[in-house]
N, C-alpha and C positions, 0 to 999 in steps of 0.2 A: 380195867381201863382200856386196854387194848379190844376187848366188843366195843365197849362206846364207843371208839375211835371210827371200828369199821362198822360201823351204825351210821353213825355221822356222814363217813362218807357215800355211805350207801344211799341216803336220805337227800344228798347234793345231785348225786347222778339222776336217780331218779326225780326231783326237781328239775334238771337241767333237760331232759327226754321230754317229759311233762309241759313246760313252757316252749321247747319247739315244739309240740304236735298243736298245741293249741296256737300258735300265733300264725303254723301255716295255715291253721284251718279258718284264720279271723279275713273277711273280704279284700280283696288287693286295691284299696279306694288309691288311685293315680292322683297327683297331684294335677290341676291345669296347669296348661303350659303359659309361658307371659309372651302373650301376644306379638307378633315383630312390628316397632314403631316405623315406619316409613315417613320416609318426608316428603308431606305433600306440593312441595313447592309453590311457587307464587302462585296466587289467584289467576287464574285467564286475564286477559286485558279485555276492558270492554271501552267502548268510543263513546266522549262525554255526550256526542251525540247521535244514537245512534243510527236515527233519519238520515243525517247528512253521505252524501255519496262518497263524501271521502271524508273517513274520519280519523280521530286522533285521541290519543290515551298520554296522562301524563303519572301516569301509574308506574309503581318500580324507579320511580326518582328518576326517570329521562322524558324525553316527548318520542313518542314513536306513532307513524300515521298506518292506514290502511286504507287500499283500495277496493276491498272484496270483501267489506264488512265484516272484518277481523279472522276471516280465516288466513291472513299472511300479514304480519308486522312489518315494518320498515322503522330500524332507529333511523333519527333524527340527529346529524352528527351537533350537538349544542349542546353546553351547560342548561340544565332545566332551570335554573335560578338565573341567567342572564336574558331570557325569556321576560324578565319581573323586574329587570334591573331600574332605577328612578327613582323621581317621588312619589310615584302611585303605580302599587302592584297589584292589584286585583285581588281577587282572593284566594289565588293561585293554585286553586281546586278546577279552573280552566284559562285558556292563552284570554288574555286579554282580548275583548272585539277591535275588532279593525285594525291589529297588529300582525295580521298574519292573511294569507290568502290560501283556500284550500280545492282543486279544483282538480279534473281527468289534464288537462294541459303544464299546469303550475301549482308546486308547491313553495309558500315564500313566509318566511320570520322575519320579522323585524326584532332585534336583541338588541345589548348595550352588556359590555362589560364592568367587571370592577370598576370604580368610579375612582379609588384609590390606586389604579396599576394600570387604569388605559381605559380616557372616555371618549372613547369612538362607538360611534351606533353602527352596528352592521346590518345588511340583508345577507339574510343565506334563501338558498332558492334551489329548486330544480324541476328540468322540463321532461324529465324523462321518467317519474314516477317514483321518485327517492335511488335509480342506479348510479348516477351522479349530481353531484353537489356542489355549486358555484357561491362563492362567500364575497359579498364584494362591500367595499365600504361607505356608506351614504356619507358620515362626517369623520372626519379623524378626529375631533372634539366636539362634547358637550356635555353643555351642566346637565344636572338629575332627568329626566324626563319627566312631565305628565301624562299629556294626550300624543297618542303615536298613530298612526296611520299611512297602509300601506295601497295602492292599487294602483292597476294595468287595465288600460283599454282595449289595449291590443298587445301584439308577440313583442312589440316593441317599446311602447311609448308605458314610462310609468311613472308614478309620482309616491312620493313619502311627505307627510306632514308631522312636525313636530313642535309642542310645545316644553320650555322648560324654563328654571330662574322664576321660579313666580315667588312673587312676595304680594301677600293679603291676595288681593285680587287683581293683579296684575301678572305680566308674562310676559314672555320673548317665544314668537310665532316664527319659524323659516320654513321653505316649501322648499326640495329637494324636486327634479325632475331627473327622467333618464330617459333615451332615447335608444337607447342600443339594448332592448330587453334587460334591464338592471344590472347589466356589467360596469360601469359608472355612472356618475349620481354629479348633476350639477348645484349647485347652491345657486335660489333666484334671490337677488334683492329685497329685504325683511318689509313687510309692509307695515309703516307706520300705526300698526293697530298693538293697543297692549293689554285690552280685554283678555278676559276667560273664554279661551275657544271654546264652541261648544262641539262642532264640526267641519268639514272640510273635505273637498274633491272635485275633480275635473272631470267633462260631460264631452271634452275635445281637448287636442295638443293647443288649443289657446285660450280655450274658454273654462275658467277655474272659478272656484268659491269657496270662501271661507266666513263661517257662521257664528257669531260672539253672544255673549250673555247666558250664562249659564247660574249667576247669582243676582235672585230678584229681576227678572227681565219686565219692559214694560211693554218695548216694542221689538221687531224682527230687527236682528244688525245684522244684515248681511252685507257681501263684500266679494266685487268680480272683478277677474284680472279676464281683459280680453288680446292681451298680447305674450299668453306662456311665460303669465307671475314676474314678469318685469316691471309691471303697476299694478297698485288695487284703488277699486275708488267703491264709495258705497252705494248700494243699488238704492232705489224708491221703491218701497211696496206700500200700495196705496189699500190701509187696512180699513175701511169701511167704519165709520161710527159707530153701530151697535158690536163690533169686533173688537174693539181698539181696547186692549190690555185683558184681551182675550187670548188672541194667538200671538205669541210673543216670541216666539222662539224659532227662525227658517229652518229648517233639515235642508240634505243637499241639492239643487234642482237635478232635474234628468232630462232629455229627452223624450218627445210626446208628439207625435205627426210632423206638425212642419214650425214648432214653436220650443221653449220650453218649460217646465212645469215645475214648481215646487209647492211641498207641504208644509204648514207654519204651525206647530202646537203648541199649547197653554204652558210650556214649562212643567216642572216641578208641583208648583202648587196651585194650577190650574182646576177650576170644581165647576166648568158649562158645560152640562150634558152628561156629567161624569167626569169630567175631566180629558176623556180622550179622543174628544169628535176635535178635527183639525180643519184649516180652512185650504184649499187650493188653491192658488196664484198663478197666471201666465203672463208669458214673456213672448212678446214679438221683435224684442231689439237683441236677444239673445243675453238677457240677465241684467242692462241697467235700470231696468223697469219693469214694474209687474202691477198685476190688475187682478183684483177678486174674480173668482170663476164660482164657487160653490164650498160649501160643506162637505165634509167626508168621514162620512161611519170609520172605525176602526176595523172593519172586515172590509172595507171597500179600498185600504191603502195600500 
């Protein structure tokens, strides 16, 4: 019994010698190592547009612009949602048109806060490239907004147009002016119109327009205040027979030599030429009257 014994042990040792010589002799296969996960952090920002000279990203849930085609951000001190605030937010995948001005001289927002905590529509602005920021207030009330519109002629003189309150197809129109570079905002007298704007803006501190029918239009409504929005009265454009419930729609006039000029298009569901050939009008009395001048390609507007 006692040989078995030291048999046995004998037989372990030598089993235990045996599996170490073989397992150092088996290849040292290393495991891979687990990769280190970094965080890549947010996407670059890039400019919805990225042509435009001074552009803007509403990426990362704020507005932030650039001068230098995104090699330098500038935040936008503002809620990205009061940007949208109203009855009609766009599709908030960029600033609404003509709510905002973007330029080397001026950067300017039109917003509107909660509607439930404070409806006042503001401008925020700045002339120095986003290093400061002046917030000033167009209205300290209004209903929801639809159509918003902001512009400057000069360092000075500027205007906001606002629609709101509409029911079916109707509205309530006020034209805001400022005269001290947007640091205050006067309210002008509402003009007895309560169509669907379609557009609106001043060409001078006295000579303004405002353009209606945007559902089913037959003919041009437009509509000039020649005394800085203290009256509107409705212009004459005299639309030519083969035209007539052709171009039905005015866009804004502008200046053009020593007159001034506006373009009339087909509307919505316009189908002469394509749809998008417009007609020309001019004005020698400065906007209460207008007279056909020509046709105009869509590459010639």
């Amino acid at each position: 019994m006692k040989y078995i014994m030291i048999g046995t042990a004998c037989l372990m040792v030598i089993g235990i010698i045996a599996g170490t010589y073989f397992f150092e002799k088996e290849p040292n296969v290393s495991q891979p190592e687990t990769p280190e996960i970094r965080d890549p952090g947010p996407p670059p920002l890039q400019s919805v547009d990225e042509t435009a000279p001074v552009g803007y990203s509403l990426q990362q849930d704020q507005l932030q612009i650039t001068y230098n085609h995104g090699e330098k951000w500038i935040q936008v001190p503002v809620e990205k949602e009061n940007l949208f605030q109203g009855e009609y937010a766009g599709s908030e995948d960029e600033l609404i048109p003509d709510s905002y001005i973007l330029t080397e001289d001026l950067a300017a927002f039109l917003y509107a806060r909660d509607y439930s905590v404070d409806k006042s529509v503001q401008l925020l602005f700045s002339k120095d490239k986003g290093k400061t920021w002046e917030d000033a207030k167009v209205t300290p009330a209004s209903p929801p907004i639809r159509f918003r519109k902001v512009g400057f002629l000069n360092e000075s003189f500027g205007y906001v147009i606002l629609s709101a309150d509409r029911t079916m197809s109707q509205e309530m129109i006020t034209v805001y002016l400022s005269k001290d570079g947007g640091k205050t905002w006067k309210e002008m007298p509402r003009p007895d119109i309560t169509r669907l704007i379609y557009d609106g803006g001043f060409v001078d501190e006295n000579t303004g327009f405002l353009s209606f029918g945007i559902l089913n239009p037959e003919e041009p409504d437009l509509h000039v205040t020649q005394d800085g929005g203290k009256s509107w009265s409705k212009a004459t454009i005299e639309i030519p027979d083969q035209y007539k419930r052709i171009f039905v729609i005015a866009e804004i006039p502008f200046k053009e030599e020593n007159h001034l000029a506006v373009y009339v298009n087909q509307g919505p569901n316009g189908d002469y030429e394509g749809g998008k050939v417009k007609g020309k009008f001019i004005s020698d009395d400065q906007g209460p009257t207008w007279a056909f001048q020509e046709e105009v390609q869509p590459d010639e507007d």
